[in-house]
C-alpha positions in Angstrom: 5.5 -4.1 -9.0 6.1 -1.1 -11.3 4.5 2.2 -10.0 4.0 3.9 -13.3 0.3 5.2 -13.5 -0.8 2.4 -10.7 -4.0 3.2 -9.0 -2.2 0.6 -6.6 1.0 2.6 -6.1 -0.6 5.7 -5.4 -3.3 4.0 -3.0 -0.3 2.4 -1.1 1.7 5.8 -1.3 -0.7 8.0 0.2 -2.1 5.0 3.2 1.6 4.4 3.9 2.8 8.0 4.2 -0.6 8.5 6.7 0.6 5.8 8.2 4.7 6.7 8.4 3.3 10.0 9.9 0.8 9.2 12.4 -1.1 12.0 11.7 -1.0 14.6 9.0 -2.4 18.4 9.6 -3.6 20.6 7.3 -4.4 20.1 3.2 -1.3 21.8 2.2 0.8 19.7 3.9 -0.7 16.1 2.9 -0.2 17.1 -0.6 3.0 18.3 -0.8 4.8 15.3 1.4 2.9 13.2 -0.9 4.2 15.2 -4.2 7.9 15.3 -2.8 7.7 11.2 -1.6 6.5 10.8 -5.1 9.1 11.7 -6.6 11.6 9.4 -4.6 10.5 6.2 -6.3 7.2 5.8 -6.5 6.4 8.2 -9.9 2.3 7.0 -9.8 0.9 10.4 -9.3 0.8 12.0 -12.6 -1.3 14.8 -12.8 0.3 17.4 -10.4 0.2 21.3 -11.4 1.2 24.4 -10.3 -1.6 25.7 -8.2 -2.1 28.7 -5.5 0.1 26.5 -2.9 2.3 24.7 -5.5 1.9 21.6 -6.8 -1.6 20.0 -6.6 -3.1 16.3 -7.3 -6.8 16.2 -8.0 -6.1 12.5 -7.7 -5.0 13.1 -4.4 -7.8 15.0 -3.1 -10.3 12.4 -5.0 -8.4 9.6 -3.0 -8.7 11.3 0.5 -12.1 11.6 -0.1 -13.0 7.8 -0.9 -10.4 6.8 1.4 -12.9 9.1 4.1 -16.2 7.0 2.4 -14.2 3.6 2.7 -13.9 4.5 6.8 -9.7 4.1 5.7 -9.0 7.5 6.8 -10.1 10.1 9.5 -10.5 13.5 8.3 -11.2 16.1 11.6 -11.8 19.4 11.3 -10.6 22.4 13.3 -10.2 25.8 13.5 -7.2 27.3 13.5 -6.0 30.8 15.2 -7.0 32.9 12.0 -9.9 31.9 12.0 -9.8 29.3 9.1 -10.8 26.0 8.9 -8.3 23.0 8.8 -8.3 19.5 8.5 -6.0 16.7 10.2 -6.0 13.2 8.4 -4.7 10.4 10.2 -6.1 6.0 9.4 -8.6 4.4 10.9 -7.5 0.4 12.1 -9.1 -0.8 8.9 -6.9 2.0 6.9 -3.7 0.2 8.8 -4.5 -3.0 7.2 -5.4 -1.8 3.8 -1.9 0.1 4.0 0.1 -3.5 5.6 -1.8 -5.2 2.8 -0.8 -3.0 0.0 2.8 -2.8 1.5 3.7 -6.8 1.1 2.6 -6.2 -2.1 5.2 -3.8 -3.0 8.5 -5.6 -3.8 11.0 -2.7 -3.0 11.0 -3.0 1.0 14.1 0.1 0.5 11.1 1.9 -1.4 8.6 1.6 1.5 11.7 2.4 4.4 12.9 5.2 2.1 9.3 6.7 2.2 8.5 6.1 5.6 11.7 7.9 6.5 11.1 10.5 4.3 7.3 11.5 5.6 8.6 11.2 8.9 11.3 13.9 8.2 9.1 16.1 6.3 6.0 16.0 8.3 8.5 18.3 10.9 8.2 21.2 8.5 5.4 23.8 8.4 2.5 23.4 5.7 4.8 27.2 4.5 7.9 25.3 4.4 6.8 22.4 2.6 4.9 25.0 -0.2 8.6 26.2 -0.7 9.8 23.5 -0.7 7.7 21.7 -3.2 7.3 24.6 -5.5 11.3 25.1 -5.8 11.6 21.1 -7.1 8.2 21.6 -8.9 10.1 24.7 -10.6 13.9 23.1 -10.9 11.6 20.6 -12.6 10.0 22.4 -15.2 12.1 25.1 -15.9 15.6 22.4 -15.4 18.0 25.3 -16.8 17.5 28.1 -13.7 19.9 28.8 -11.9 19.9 28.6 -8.5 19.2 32.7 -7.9 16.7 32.7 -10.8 15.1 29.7 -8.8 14.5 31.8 -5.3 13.9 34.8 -7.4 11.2 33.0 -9.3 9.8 31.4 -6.2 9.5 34.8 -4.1 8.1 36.1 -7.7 5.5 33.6 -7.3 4.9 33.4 -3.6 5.3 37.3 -2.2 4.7 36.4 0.8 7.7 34.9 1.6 10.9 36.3 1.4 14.2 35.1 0.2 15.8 34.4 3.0 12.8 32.0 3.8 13.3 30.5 -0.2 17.1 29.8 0.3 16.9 27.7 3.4 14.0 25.5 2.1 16.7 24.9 -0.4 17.5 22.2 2.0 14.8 20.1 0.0 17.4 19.2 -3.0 20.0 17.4 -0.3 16.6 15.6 1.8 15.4 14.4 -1.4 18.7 13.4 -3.1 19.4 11.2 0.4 16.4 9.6 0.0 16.8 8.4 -3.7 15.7 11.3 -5.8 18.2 12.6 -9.0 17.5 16.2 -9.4 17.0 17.8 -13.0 
């Protein structure tokens, strides 16, 4: 089943990735897994941009919301320490079978493994690591001919609030995403 612009590849992306990670906090962090796991195979969400975290989907946010109407998906709300609100998504039992259902239908079983794997791995990271990390591959991506420096620099250009030490280790991103199937630039 070919992923390109598949309303069925990025339904099965997003239930699968809930699923590989049991539970997934915070709005940041659901969106950049899901733009990094993209990347690794699956190429059906095509509408990200550069936004105030780094890459966004509107598609992404549309889905989470029907997948909430549907009764696929749990969205709770909480507050965190500074005083903002946050949201943990995580499937409902009928959201489990949607995503088994949808994954027989894929025919690349090293796609769905490589994903799992992947979401699993990520989901370890902070919702600040993953925003450096997706906006350095969002950037490598756009702009293929930085260099590595003018990468960070352009990163901690972007994001002041983190610092370069802080850019250069989320570096790490590059070799995670190769070993799961990615080819840089």
């Amino acid at each position: 089943m070919p992923f390109e612009d598949s309303y069925i590849g990025r339904n099965a992306l997003i239930l699968l990735s809930l699923k590989a990670a049991s539970r997934l906090q915070g709005r940041i962090k659901v969106q950049k897994i899901l733009y990094l796991s993209n990347l690794c195979g699956w190429n059906c969400i095509k509408d990200y941009r550069y936004y105030n975290y780094g890459p966004y989907s509107d598609s992404i946010s549309t889905d989470l919301e029907t997948f909430k109407r549907n009764g696929w998906i749990h969205e709770e709300t909480f507050g965190s320490a500074d005083g903002k609100q946050g949201h943990t998504y995580y499937l409902t039992s009928q959201g489990q079978k949607i995503a088994d259902s949808l994954a027989g239908k894929i025919e690349n079983p090293g796609l769905i493994k490589r994903t799992t794997e992947l979401v699993e791995a990520l989901n370890n990271y902070t919702s600040d690591d993953l925003e450096i990390m997706s906006t350095l591959v969002f950037l490598s991506r756009s702009e293929p001919n930085l260099s590595e420096r003018d990468l960070i620099s352009r990163v901690v250009e972007l994001k002041p609030r983190f610092d370069e030490k802080q850019v250069r280790g989320n570096l790490r991103v590059f070799r995670m995403l190769k070993d799961f199937g990615y080819a840089a630039k």
